[in-house]
C-alpha positions as CSV (number, residue, x, y, z in Angstrom):
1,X,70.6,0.4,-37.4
2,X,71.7,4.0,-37.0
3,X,69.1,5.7,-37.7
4,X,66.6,3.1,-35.2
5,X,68.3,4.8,-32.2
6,X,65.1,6.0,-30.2
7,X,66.6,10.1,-30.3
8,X,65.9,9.7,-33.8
9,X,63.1,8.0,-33.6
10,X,61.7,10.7,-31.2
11,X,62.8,13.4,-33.2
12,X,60.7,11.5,-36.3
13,X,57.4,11.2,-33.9
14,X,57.7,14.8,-32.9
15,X,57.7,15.8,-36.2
16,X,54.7,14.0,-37.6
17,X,52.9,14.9,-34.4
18,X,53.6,18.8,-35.1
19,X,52.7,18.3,-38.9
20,X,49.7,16.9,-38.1
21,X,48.9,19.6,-35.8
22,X,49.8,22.2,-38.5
23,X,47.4,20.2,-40.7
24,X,44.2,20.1,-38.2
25,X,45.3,24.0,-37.8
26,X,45.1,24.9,-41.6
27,X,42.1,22.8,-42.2
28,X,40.3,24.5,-39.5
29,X,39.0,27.0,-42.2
30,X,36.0,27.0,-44.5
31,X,37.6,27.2,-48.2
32,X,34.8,27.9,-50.4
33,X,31.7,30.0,-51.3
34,X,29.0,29.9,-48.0
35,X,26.3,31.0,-50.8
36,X,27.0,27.8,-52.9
37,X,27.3,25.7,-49.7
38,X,24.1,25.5,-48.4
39,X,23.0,24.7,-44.9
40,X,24.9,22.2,-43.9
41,X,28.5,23.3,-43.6
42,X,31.1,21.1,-42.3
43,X,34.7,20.5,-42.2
44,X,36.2,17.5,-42.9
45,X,38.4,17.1,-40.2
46,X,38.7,16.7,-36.6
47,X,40.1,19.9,-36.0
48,X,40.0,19.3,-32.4
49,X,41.6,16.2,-32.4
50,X,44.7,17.6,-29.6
51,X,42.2,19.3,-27.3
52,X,40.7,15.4,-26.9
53,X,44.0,14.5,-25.9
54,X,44.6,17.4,-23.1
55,X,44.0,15.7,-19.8
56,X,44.2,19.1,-18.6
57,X,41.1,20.4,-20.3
58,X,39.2,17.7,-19.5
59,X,40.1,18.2,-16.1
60,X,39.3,21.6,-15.9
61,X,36.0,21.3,-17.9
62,X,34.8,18.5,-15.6
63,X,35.6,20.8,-12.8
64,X,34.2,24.0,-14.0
65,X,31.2,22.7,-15.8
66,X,30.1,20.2,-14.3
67,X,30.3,18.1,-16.8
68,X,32.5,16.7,-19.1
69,X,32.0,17.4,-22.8
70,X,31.8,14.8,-25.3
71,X,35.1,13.8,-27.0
72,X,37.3,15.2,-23.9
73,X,37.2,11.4,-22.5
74,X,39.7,11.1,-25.3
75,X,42.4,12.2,-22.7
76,X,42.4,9.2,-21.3
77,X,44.7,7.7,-24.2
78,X,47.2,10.3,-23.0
79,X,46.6,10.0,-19.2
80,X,47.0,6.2,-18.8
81,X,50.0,5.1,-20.6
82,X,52.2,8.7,-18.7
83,X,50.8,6.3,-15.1
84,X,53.6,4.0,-16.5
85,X,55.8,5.2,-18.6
86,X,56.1,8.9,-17.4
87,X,55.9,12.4,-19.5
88,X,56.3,10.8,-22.7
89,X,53.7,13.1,-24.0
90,X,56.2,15.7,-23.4
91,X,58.8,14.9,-25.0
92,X,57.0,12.6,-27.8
93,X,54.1,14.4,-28.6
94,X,53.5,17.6,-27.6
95,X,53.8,20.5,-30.6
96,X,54.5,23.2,-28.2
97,X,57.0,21.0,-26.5
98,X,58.8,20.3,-29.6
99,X,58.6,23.9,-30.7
100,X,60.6,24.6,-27.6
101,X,62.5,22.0,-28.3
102,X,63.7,23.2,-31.6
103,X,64.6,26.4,-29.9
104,X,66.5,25.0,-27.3
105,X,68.4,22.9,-29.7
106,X,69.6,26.2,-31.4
107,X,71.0,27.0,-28.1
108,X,72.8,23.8,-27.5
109,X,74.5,24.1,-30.4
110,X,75.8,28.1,-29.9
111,X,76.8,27.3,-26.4
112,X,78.4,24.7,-25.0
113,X,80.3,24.0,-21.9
114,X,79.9,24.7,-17.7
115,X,77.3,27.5,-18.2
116,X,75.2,24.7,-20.4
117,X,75.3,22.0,-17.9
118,X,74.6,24.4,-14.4
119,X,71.4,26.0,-16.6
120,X,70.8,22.4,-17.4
121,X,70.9,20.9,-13.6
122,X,67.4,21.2,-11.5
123,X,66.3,24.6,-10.2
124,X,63.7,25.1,-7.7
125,X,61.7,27.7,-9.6
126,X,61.0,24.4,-11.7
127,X,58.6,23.9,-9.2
128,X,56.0,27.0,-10.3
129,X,54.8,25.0,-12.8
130,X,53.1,23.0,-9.9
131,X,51.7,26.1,-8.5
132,X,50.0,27.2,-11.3
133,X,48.2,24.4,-11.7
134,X,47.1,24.2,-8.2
135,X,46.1,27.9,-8.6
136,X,44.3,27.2,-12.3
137,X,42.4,23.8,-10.3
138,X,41.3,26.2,-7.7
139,X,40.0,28.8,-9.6
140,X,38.1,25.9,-12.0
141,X,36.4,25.0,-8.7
142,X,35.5,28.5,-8.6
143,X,33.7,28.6,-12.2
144,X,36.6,30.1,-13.9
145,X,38.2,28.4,-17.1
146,X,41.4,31.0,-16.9
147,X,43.6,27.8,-17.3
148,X,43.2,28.5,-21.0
149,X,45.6,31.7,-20.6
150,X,48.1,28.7,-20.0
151,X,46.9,25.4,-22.0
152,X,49.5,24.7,-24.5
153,X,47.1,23.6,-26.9
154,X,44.8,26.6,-26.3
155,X,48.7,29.0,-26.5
156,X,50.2,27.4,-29.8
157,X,46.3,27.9,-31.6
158,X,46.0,30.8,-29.9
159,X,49.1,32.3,-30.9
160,X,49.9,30.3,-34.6
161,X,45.9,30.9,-35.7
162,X,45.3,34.5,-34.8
163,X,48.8,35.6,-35.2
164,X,51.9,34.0,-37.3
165,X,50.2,32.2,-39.7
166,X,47.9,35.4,-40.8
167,X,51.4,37.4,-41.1
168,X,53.0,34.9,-42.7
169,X,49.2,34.4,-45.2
170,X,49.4,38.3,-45.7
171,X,53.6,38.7,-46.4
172,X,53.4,35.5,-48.7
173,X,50.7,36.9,-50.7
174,X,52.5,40.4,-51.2
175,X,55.6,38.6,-52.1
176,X,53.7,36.3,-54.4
177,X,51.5,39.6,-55.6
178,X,55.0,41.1,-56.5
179,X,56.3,38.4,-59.0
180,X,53.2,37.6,-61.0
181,X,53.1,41.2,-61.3
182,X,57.2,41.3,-62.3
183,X,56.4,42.2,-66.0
184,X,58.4,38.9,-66.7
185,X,56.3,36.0,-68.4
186,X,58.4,32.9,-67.2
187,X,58.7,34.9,-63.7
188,X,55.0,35.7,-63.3
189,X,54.0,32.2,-64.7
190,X,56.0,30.7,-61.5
191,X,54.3,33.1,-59.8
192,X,51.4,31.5,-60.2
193,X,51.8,28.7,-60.0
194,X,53.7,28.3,-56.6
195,X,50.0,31.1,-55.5
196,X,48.6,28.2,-56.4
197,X,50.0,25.3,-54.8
198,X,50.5,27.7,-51.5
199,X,46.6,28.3,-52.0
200,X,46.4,24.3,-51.3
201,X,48.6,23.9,-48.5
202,X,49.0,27.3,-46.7
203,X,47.6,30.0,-47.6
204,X,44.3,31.1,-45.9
205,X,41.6,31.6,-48.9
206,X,40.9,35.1,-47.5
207,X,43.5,37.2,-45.6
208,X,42.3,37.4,-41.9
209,X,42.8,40.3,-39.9
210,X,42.8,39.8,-36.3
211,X,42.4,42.5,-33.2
212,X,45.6,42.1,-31.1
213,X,47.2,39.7,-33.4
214,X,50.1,41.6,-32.7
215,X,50.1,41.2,-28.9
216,X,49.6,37.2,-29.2
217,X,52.4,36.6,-31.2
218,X,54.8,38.9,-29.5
219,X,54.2,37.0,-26.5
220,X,54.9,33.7,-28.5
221,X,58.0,34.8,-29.8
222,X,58.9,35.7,-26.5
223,X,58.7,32.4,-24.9
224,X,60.4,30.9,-28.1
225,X,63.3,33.2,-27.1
226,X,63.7,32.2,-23.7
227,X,65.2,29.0,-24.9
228,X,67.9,30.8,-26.1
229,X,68.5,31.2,-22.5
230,X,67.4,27.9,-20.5
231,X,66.6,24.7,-22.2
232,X,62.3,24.3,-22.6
233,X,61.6,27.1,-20.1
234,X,58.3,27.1,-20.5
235,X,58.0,23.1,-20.1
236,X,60.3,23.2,-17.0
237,X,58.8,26.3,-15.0
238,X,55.0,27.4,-17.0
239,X,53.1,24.6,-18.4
240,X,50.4,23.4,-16.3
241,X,49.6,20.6,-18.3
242,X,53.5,19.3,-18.0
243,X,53.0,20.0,-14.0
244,X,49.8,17.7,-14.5
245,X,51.5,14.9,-16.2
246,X,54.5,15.3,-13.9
247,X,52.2,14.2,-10.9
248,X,50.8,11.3,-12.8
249,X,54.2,10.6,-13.7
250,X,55.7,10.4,-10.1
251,X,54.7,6.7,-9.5
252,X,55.6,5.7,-13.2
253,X,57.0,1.8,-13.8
254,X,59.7,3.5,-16.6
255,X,62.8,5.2,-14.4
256,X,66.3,6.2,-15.1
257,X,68.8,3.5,-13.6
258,X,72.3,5.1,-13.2
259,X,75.9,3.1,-12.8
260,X,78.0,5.1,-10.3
261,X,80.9,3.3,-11.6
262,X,80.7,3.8,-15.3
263,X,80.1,7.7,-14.2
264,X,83.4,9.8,-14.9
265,X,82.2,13.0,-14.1
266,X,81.9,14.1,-17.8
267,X,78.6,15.3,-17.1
268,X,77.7,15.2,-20.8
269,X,74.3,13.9,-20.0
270,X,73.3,17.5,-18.6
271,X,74.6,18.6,-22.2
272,X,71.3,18.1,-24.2
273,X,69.0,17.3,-21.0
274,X,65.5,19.0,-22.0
275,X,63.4,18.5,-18.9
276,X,66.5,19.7,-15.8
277,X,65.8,15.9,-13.9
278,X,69.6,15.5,-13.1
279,X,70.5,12.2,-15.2
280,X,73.6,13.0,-13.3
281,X,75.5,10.6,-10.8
282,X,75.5,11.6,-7.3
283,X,72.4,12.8,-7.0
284,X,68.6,11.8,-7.0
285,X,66.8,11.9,-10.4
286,X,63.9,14.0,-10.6
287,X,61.2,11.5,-12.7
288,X,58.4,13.8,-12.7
289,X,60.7,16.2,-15.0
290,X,62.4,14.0,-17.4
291,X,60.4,14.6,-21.1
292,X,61.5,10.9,-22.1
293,X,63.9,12.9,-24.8
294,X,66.5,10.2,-24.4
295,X,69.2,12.4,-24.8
296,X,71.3,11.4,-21.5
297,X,71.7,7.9,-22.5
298,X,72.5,8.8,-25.9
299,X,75.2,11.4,-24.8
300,X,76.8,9.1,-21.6
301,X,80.3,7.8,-23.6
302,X,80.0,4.9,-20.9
303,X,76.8,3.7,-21.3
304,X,75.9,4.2,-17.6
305,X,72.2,5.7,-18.1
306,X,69.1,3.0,-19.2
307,X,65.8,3.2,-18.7
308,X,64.9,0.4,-17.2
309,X,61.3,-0.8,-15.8
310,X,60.4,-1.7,-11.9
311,X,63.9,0.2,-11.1
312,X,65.3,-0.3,-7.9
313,X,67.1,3.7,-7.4
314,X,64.7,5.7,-5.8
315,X,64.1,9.0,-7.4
316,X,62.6,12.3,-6.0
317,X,59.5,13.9,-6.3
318,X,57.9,17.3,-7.1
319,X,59.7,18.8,-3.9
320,X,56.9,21.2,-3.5
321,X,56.4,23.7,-0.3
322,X,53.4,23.2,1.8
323,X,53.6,27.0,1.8
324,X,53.6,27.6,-1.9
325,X,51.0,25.0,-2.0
326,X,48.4,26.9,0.0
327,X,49.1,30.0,-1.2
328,X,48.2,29.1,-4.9
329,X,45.4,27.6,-3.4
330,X,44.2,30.5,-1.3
331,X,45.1,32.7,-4.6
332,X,43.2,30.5,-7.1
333,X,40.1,30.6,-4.8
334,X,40.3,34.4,-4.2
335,X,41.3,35.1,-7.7
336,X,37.6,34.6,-9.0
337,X,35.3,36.5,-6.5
338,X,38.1,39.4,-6.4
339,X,38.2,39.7,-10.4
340,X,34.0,39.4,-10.2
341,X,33.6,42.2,-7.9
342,X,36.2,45.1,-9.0
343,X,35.4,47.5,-11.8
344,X,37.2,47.4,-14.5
345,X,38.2,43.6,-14.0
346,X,34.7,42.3,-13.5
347,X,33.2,40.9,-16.7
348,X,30.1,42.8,-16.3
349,X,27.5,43.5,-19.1
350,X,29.4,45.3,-21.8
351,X,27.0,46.2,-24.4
352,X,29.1,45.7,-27.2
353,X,29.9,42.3,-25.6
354,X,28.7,39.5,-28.7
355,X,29.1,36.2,-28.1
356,X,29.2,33.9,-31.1
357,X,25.7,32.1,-32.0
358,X,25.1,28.5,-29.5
359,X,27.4,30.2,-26.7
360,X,26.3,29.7,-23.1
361,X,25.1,32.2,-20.4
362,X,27.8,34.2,-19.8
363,X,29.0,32.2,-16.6
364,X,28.9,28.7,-18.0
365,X,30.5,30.3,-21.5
366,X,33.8,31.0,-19.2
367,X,33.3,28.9,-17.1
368,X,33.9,26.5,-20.4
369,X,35.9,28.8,-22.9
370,X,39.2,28.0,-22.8
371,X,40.7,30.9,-25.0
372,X,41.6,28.4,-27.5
373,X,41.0,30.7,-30.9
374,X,39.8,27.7,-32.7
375,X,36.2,29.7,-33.4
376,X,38.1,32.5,-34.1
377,X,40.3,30.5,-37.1
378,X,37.1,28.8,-38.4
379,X,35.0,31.8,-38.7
380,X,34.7,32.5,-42.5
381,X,34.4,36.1,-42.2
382,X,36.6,37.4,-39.9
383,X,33.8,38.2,-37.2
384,X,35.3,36.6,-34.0
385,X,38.2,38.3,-32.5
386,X,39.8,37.9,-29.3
387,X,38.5,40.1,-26.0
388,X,40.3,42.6,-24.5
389,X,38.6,44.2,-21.7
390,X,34.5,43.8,-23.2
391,X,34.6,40.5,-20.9
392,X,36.4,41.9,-17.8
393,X,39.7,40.3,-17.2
394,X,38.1,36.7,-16.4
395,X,37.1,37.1,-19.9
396,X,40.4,37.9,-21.4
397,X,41.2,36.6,-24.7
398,X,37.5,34.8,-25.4
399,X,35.7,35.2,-28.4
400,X,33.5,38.7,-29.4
401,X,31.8,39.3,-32.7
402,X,32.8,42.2,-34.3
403,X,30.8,43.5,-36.8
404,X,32.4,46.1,-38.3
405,X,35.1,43.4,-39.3
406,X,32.7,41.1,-40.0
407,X,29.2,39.4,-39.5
408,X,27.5,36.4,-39.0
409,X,26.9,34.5,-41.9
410,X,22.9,33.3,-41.9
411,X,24.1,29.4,-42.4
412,X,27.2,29.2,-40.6
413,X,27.5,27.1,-37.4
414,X,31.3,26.4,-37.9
415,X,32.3,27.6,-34.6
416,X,29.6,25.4,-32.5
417,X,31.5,22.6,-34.7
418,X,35.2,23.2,-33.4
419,X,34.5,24.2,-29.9
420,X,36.7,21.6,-28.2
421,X,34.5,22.2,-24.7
422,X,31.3,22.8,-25.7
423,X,31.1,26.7,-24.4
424,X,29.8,27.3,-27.7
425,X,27.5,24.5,-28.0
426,X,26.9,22.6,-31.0
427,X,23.8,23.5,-32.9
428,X,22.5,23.2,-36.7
429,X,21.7,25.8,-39.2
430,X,18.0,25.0,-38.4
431,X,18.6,25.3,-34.7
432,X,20.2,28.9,-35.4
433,X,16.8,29.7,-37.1
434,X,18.2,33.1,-39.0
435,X,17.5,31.1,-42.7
436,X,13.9,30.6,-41.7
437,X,10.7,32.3,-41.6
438,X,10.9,34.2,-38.1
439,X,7.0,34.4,-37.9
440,X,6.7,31.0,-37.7
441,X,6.9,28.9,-34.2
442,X,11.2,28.9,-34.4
443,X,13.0,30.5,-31.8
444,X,16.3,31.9,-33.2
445,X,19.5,32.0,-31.8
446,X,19.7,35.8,-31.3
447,X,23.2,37.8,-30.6
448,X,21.8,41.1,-29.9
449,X,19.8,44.3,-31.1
450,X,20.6,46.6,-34.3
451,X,20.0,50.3,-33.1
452,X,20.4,53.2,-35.0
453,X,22.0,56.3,-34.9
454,X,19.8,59.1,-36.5
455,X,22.3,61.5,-36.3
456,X,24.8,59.6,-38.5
457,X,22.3,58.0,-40.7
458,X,22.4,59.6,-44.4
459,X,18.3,59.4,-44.9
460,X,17.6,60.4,-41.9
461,X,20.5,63.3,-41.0
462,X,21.5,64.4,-44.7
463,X,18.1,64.1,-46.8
464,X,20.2,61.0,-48.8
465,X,19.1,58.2,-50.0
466,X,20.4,55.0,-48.8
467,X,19.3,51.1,-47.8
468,X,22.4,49.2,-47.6
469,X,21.3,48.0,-44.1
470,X,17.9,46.9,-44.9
471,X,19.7,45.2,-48.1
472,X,21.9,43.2,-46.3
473,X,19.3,42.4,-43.3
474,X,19.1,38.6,-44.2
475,X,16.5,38.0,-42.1
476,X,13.3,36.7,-43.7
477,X,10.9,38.7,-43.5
478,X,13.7,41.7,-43.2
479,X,14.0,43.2,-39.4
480,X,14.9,46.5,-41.2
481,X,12.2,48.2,-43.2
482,X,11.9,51.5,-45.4
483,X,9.3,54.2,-44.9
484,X,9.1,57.0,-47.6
485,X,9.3,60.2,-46.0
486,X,9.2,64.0,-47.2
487,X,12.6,66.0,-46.1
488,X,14.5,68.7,-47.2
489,X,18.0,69.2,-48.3
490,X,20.3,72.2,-47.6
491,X,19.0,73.9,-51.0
492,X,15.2,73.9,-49.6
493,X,14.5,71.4,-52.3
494,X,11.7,68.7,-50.8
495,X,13.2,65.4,-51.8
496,X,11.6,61.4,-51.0
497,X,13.9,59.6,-49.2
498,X,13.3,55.7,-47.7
499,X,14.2,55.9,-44.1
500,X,14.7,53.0,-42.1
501,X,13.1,51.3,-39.0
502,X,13.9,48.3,-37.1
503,X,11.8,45.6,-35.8
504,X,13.2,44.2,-32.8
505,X,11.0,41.1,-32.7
506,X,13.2,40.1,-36.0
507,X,16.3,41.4,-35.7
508,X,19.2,38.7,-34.8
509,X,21.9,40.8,-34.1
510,X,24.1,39.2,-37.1
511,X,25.9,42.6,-37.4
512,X,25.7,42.8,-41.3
513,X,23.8,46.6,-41.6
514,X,27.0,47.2,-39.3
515,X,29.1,45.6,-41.1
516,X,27.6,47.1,-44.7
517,X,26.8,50.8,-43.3
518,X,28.8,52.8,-45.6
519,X,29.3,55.4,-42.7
520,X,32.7,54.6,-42.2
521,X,34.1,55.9,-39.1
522,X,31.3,55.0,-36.7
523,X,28.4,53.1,-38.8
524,X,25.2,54.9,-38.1
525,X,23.6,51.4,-37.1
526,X,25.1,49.5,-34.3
527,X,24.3,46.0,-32.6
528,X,24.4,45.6,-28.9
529,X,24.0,42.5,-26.7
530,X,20.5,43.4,-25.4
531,X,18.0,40.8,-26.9
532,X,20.7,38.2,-26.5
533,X,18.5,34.2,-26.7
534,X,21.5,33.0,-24.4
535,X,20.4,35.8,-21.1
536,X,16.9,36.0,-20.1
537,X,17.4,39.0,-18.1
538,X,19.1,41.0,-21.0
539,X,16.5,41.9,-22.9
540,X,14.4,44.7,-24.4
541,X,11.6,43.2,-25.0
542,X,8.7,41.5,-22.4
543,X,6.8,38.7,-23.6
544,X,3.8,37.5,-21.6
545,X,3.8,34.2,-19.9
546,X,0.6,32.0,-20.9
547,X,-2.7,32.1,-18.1
């Protein structure tokens, strides 16, 4: 039947495996009240489901850590069937891929003709996809995880999660905002009701607001556009992951056969070729590029392409230079200890540097992280945002608490839940400790230290009552207490006032009396990383060792 032909049946897997991406992505948000909740929150579904399936990842974490993370063996499902059938992953599965290959199709389209085909034929610079994966392997063996800048998993969440989806959240609810408020009765009910169907399916339940949002999905829509200049550039030159699955692929069963005399020369085959492995006659076809899009033998009028297993034409490889080779070798070795010891790219102890609650010392953490974002979607109140230079340049794009955005919520484990690595490892409201009694034999996951700033505090600067911070403190019993104290105002009048104290012994470093201080420029109470559970050395305060 017509629509059996496999282009369409790849064009139909593509799509579900993108809409079930979207889904995972949407659903990797708490929608509800964390009050009502309880202790146990959880979410439904496997939102980590495509970071199982990166072989890449699992590579990388078994390389880095030491160890490799439960769930990750998933890849395995992907990594198998490519030994024998080649990148079908590519050009099946992948959601970035097919994002790029929407693009690219928009191109096709516009443009036809000899400047199509020649961008379409193999170019060398193809091959720096293979050097960045070297150079990402190398630096893994150093203890870095700065493949994540590159992942497309990590990229699309990275980029859809922090970026497009909360513009898209924040322009559909102004447009939405406008007709229920249109002063029209049928126009506002409709209003409504699409708020609330959109409130089902795609709209976040609070608007988030993420720090360089803007800079992730500039860089998306950047790469987007490129294939509005050559066909899947980032599959054919970037993607490490591709480059992986290309070498796996090289000794693949499933190979383009080609009939030199059905070929006329049309080259029509290079017309809609996504992956540059020139399906053409008269030269070798490169396997280790072809996406499995099908496209070629679609497109050849004489029906001179098949995919055929055990094929007899040889076809080439990853023609890679043993230069290139050692130098993104040498570079992903020296890339670590050269980014470790300069200022200003070293990711040395920044003190506003709050790593989210189950996260590992700070060298296993990126060591681990792979800049996915997925801690940063789940987090109900908007209190993990994306590093910048608090982590050093190693550190780039991992997650940091911000408390004047948002704090940690007492209950909430969420993002131990959806780290795909385990660089924030998976713990339980009771192994956090913050809803229990702290004087009792727990031992709480603690972020950091509250300190306060006397000179912007209102009780203890302006003779003005105020306990917001000691409030909010939802420790139990509270790290912030209230002394009364005798002060006088500007008029000489003597005025009680409560001023506040902090215990260190009890404080968390949640970053709500940061979050709540109604000092709104710079809060007059802080939280720094000192006191961290996760360091031993980074503390303030010495405990005795028994005998």
């Amino acid at each position: 039947m017509h629509w059996m032909k496999p282009t369409r049946l790849r064009c139909l897997s593509q799509i579900i495996f993108f809409l079930l991406f979207l889904f995972l992505l949407l659903r990797t948000e708490f929608r509800g009240s964390l009050v009502s909740a309880g202790s146990d929150i959880r979410l439904p579904y496997p939102v980590s489901l495509f970071f199982q399936l990166d072989p890449l990842v699992a590579l990388t974490n078994a390389v880095a850590g030491h160890a490799l993370y439960r769930g990750l063996l998933w890849s395995l499902v992907v990594l198998i069937p490519t030994m024998f059938l080649g990148r079908f992953f590519c050009g099946w599965i992948c959601p970035l891929g097919s994002v790029h290959h929407f693009f690219s199709s928009l191109r096709s389209e516009r443009k036809r003709g000899k400047q199509l085909i020649e961008s379409n034929r193999y170019k060398r610079w193809q091959a720096t996809k293979y050097y960045l994966l070297i150079l990402s392997l190398a630096a893994a063996v150093m203890g870095a995880g700065i493949v994540g800048w590159l992942d497309p998993f990590s990229l699309l969440v990275r980029s859809l999660g922090l970026s497009i989806l909360p513009g898209i959240n924040y322009a559909a609810r102004m447009a939405l905002g406008a007709v229920q408020h249109s002063g029209f009765p049928f126009v506002a009910t409709a209003g409504r009701m699409l708020h609330s169907a959109l409130g089902e399916l795609l709209l976040s339940f609070k608007q988030p607001y993420i720090r360089q949002g803007v800079w992730l999905g500039l860089i998306f829509i950047f790469l987007a556009a490129l294939n509005l200049r050559v066909t899947r550039f980032w599959c054919r030159a970037l993607c490490p992951l591709g480059a992986l699955l290309g070498l796996v692929s090289r000794w693949s069963v499933l190979g383009l056969v080609k009939t030199p005399e059905h070929c006329k020369d049309c080259n029509r085959c290079l017309l809609r070729c996504q992956g540059g492995d020139d399906p053409i006659g008269g030269v070798p076809w490169r396997q280790p590029e072809c996406h499995l899009c099908l496209n070629c033998v679609e497109e050849c009028p004489e029906h001179g392409l098949q995919f055929k297993f055990f094929p007899r034409q040889e076809a080439a490889g990853m023609n890679l230079q043993r230069r290139k080779v050692l130098t993104g070798l040498t570079a992903g070795v020296a890339l670590v200890p050269l980014m470790r010891a300069t200022p200003g790219f070293a990711s040395e102890r920044h003190e506003r540097l709050l790593r989210p609650p189950g996260a590992l010392d700070e060298g296993n953490f990126l060591a681990r992280c792979i800049r996915c974002g997925e801690c940063m979607k789940v987090c109900p109140n908007n209190a993990l945002h994306p590093t910048l230079t608090e982590a050093g340049l190693e550190g780039l794009w991992t997650p940091v608490l911000v408390p004047r955005i948002g704090y940690c919520e007492t209950s909430c484990v969420l993002c131990s839940q959806v780290c795909p690595t385990g660089a924030i490892w998976e713990i339980t409201a009771k192994e956090k400790g913050w809803a229990v009694d702290l004087s009792g034999d727990t031992r709480p996951a603690r972020l950091g230290t509250a300190f306060y700033d006397r000179g912007r505090c209102l009780p203890w600067a302006m003779a003005t009552e105020c306990i917001v911070c000691e409030e909010w403190c939802p420790t139990s019993p509270k790290a912030i207490y209230l002394r009364p104290a005798e002060v006088i105002d500007a008029a000489g009048t003597v005025k009680q006032v409560k001023q506040p104290y902090l215990d260190p012994a009890r404080c968390v470093g949640c970053g709500a009396c940061e979050y709540a201080c109604p000092v709104q420029d710079r809060p007059a109470v802080y939280v720094t990383s000192i006191g961290e559970s996760r360091s031993q050395s980074n503390q303030i305060l010495l405990s005795r060792g028994k005998g």
